[in-house]
matplotlib code that plots the C-alpha trace (Angstrom):
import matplotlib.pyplot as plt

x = [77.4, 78.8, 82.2, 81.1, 80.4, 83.6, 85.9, 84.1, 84.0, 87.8, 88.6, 86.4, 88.7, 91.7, 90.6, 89.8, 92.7, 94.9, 93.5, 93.8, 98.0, 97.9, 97.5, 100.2, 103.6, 106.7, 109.1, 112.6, 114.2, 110.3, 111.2, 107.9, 107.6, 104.4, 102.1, 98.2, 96.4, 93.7, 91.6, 88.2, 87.1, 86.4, 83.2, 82.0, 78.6, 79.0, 76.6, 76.6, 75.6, 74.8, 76.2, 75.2, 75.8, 72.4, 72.7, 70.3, 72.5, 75.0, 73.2, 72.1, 75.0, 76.5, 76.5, 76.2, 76.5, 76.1, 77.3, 79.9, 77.5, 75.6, 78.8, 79.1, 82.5, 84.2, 88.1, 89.4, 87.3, 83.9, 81.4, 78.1, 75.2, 72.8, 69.6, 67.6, 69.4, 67.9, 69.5, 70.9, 71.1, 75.2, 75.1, 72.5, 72.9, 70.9, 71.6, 71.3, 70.1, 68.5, 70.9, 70.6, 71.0, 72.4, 76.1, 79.6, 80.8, 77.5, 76.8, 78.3, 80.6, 80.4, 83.3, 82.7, 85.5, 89.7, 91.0, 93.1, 90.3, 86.8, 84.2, 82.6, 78.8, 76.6, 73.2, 73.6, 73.5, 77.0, 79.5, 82.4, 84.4, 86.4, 88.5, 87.4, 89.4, 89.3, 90.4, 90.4, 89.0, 92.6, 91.7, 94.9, 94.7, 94.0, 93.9, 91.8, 88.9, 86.7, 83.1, 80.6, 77.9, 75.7, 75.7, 73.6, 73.2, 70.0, 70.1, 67.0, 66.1, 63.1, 63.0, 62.3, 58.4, 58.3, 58.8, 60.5, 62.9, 65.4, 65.1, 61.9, 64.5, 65.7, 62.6, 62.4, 65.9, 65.4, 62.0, 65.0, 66.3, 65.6, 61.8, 61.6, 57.8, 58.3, 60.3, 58.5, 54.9, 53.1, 55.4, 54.3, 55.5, 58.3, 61.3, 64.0, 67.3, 70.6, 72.0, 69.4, 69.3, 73.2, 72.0, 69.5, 72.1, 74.3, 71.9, 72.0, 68.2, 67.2, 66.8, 66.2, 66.9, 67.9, 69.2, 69.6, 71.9, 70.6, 73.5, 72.4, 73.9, 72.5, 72.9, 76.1, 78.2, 81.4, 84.0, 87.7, 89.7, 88.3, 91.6, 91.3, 87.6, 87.3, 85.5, 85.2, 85.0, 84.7, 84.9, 85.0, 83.1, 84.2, 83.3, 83.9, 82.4, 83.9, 81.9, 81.5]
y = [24.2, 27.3, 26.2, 25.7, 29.2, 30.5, 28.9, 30.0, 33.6, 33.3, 31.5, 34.3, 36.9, 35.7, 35.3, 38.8, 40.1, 38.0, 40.1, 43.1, 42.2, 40.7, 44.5, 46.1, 46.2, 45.2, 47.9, 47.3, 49.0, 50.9, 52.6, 53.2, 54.5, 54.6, 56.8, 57.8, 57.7, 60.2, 60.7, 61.7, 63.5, 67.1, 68.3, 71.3, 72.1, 75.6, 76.2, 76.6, 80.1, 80.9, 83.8, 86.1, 89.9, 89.9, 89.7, 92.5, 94.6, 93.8, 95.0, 98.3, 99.2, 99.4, 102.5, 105.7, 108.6, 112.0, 115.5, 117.7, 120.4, 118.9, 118.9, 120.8, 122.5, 122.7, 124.0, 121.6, 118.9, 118.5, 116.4, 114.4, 112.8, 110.3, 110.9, 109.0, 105.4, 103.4, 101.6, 98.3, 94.6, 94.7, 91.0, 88.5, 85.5, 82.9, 79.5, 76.3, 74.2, 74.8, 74.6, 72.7, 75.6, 78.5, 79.4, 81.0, 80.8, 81.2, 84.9, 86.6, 89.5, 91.1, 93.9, 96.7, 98.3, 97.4, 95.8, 97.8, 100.3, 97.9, 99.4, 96.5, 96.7, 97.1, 97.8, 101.2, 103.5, 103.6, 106.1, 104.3, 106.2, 104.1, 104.3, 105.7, 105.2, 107.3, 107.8, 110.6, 110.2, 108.7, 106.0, 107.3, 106.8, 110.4, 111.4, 108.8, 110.6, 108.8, 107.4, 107.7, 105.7, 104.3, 101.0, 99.3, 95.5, 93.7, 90.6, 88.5, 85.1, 82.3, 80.2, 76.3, 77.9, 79.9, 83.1, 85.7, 88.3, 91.0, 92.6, 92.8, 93.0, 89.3, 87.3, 87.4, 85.9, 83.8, 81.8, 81.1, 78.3, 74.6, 73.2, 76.2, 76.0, 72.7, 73.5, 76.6, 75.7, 78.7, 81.8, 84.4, 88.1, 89.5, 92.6, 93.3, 95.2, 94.2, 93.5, 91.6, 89.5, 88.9, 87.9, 85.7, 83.5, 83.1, 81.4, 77.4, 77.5, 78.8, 75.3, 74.6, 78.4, 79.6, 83.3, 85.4, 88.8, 91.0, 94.6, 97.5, 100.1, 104.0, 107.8, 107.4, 110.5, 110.4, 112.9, 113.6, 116.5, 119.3, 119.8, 115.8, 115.1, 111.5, 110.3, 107.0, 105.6, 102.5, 102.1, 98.5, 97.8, 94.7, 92.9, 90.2, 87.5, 85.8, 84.1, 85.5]
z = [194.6, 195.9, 195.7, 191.8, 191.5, 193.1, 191.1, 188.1, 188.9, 190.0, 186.4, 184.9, 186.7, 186.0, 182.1, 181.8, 183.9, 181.5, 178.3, 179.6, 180.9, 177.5, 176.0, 178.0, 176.5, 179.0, 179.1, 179.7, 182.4, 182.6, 179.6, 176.4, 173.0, 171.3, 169.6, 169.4, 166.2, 165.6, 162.1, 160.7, 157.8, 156.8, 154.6, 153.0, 153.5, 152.0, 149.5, 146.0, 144.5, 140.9, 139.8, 136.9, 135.3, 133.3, 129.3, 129.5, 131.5, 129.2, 126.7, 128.1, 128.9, 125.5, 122.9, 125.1, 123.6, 124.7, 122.8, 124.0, 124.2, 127.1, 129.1, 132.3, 132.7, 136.0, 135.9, 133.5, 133.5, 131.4, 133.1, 131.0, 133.1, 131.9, 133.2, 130.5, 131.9, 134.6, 137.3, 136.0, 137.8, 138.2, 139.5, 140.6, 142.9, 145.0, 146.4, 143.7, 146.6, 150.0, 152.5, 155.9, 158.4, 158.7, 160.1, 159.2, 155.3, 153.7, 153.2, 150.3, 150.6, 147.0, 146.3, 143.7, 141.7, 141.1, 144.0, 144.9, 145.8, 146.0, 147.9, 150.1, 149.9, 153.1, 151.6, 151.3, 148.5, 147.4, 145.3, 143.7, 140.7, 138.1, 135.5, 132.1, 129.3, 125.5, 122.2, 119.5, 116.3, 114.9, 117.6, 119.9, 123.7, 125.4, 129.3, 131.0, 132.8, 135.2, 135.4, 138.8, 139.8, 142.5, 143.7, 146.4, 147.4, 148.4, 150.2, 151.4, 151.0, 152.2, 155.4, 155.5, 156.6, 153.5, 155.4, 153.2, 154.8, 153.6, 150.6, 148.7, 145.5, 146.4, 146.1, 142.0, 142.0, 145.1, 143.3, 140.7, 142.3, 141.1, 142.6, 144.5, 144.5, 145.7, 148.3, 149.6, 148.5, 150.6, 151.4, 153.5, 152.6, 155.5, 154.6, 156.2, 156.3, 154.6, 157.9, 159.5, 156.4, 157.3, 161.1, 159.8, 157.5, 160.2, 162.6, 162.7, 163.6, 160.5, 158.9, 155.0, 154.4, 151.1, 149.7, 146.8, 146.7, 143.9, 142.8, 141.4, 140.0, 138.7, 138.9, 136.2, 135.3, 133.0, 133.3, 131.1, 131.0, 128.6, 126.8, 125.5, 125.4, 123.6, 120.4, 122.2, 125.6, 127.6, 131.8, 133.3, 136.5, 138.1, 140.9, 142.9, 145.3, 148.3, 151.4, 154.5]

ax = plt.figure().add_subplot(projection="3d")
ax.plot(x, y, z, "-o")
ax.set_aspect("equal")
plt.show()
């Protein structure tokens, strides 16, 4: 009986030792070529934002008109404020969908004014000047002045327990998002500041968290030389988004 065994555990030995030699490749002269293949996949898990400039803001911001009479003059240049206009929603974002946790690529950086001269928000109450174009009453191009304004983000969102932080701003555009109230049935009130809202989307425990980024802008002031004051006038704001 023992001999039985033996011979089967030799046989089962060899068998083995024979697959494994069966594997190797006989170089000549001890010479090999061969090569490791490695593969996988890549995903995105960056979230998708909705992005919007308000029709309303759009609209407000069209037709103003002030009289060369109200214009302060300061060596060549005649200034106008506009203290009857409110502050305006510039931009408004939030995530479409909850996203899993939080990490790297999923905070907006939002850039106010031409590129070559964009002021980066950081939640604080900005000055940024642009461009201000006009024309005389025979609809001729004159001296381009320049328009001022505040801007100022707000960022903020809701974590998977329905905790709000950041901005108090965020929360109307945040409760945006598709079954929000299904999502976050019970949310508990919490602030915060625009950089600890930025801390808070990068951490990968904050699970099922979802943001919103809200611009404003205000305090506007439009200036052209005296000598060419404009019938008309327009200024562009733009302003662009990019992950962070």
């Amino acid at each position: 009986m023992k001999k039985t065994l033996l011979a089967v555990s030799v046989l089962s030995t060899l068998f083995m030792a024979g697959a494994v030699n069966a594997a190797m490749v006989e170089g000549s002269n001890g010479s090999f070529s061969g090569q490791l293949d490695f593969n996988g996949t890549i995903t995105d898990t960056t979230p998708i934002w909705m992005w919007e400039i308000p029709e309303a803001s759009k609209n407000a911001a069209t037709g103003w008109t002030v009289d060369v009479r109200d214009g302060v003059v300061a060596d060549s240049n005649t200034t106008w404020t506009f203290p009857d206009k409110s502050a305006l929603d510039l931009i408004q974002g939030f995530m479409k969908f909850p996203i899993a946790e939080g990490g790297a690529g999923i905070t907006p950086l939002i850039k106010v004014g031409p590129t070559d001269s964009a002021t980066i928000l950081d939640g604080t109450l900005q000055t940024i000047t642009l461009v201000a174009n006009g024309k005389d009453t025979s609809d001729v191009d004159v001296a381009a002045g320049a328009m001022e304004l505040k801007v100022q983000g707000f960022l903020g969102g809701v974590y998977g327990s329905g905790q709000k932080f950041g901005a108090a701003e965020t929360q109307t555009v945040v409760a945006k998002q598709v079954n929000f109230s299904t999502n976050y049935p019970t949310l508990i009130d919490g602030t915060g500041s625009f950089s600890e809202a930025e801390t808070e989307f990068t951490k990968e425990a904050n699970k099922t968290l979802s943001g919103a980024y809200l611009v404003k802008i205000s305090d506007y002031s439009l200036t052209f030389p005296t000598a060419s004051i404009p019938a008309t006038w327009n200024t562009i704001v733009p302003v662009t988004v990019t992950m962070k």
